[in-house]
N, C-alpha and C positions, 0 to 999 in steps of 0.2 A: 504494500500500500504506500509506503513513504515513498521508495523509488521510483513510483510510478508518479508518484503528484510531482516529484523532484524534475521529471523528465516533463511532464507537461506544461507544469511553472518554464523549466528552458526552453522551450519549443516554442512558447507563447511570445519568445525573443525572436526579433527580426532581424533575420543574416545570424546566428547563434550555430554553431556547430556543435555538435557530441564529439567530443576526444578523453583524453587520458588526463588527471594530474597525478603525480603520484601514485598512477596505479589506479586511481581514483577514477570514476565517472565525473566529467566535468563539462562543463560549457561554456564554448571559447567566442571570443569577438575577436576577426582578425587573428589569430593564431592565441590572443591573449584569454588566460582563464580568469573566469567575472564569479562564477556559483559551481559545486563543486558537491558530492555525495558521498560522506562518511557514516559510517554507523546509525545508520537511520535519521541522520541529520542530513540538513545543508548548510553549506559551508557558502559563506558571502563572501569578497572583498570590497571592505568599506573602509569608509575614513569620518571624520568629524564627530557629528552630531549624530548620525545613523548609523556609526561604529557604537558610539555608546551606547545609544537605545536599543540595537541588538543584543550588547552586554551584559546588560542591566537586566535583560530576562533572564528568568529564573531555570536554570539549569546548561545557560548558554556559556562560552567561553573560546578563551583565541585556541584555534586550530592547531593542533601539534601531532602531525599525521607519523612523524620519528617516535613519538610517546618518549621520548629524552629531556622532555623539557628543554625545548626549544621553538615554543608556539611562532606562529610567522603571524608577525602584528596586527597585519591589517587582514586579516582573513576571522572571521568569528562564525562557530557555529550552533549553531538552534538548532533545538531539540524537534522533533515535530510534533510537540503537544503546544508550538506556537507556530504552528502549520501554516492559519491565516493570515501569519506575517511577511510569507512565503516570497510571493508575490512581489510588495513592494519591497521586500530587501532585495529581491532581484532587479529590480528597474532600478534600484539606486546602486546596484554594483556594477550593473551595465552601465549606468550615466559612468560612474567613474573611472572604471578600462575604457569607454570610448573618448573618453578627457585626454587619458594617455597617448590614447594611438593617432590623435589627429596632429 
């Protein structure tokens, strides 16, 4: 069930591809990965104010796919018992890789 909504949520991105992070299922802009599916979560890259309101849910945390304790900062992942937030943390991780690559 998570995966499948993980893939719909990226699909519902325009020009988004399915590739690999890590191993990982992820969805790329431009070759760049935006959202990203671990352990029943997804995984954002965000920054600012949308990094923290991701963070700030209750069971959420920065991505550390090495499990070394070496989280990659800008990347945070929700749980999917905040599923509904799915959505718009992906439009705001896609606003931000497409910031990058212009």
């Amino acid at each position: 069930m998570e995966e499948e909504m993980f893939k719909e949520v990226g699909k519902s991105v325009v020009g988004a591809a399915l590739g690999n992070l890590f191993g990982k299922p992820c969805f790329k802009i431009e070759g760049k990965a935006f959202v990203c599916y671990y352990e029943k979560c997804m995984v954002f890259k965000l920054f600012g104010d949308i990094h923290q309101q991701a963070l700030s849910l209750i069971d959420s945390k920065l991505f550390d796919p090495s499990k070394k304790g070496r989280p990659m900062k800008e990347w945070v992942q929700v749980s999917y018992q905040h599923h509904q937030r799915w959505l718009d943390f992906t439009k705001e991780a896609e606003r931000y890789v497409r910031s990058m690559t212009n």
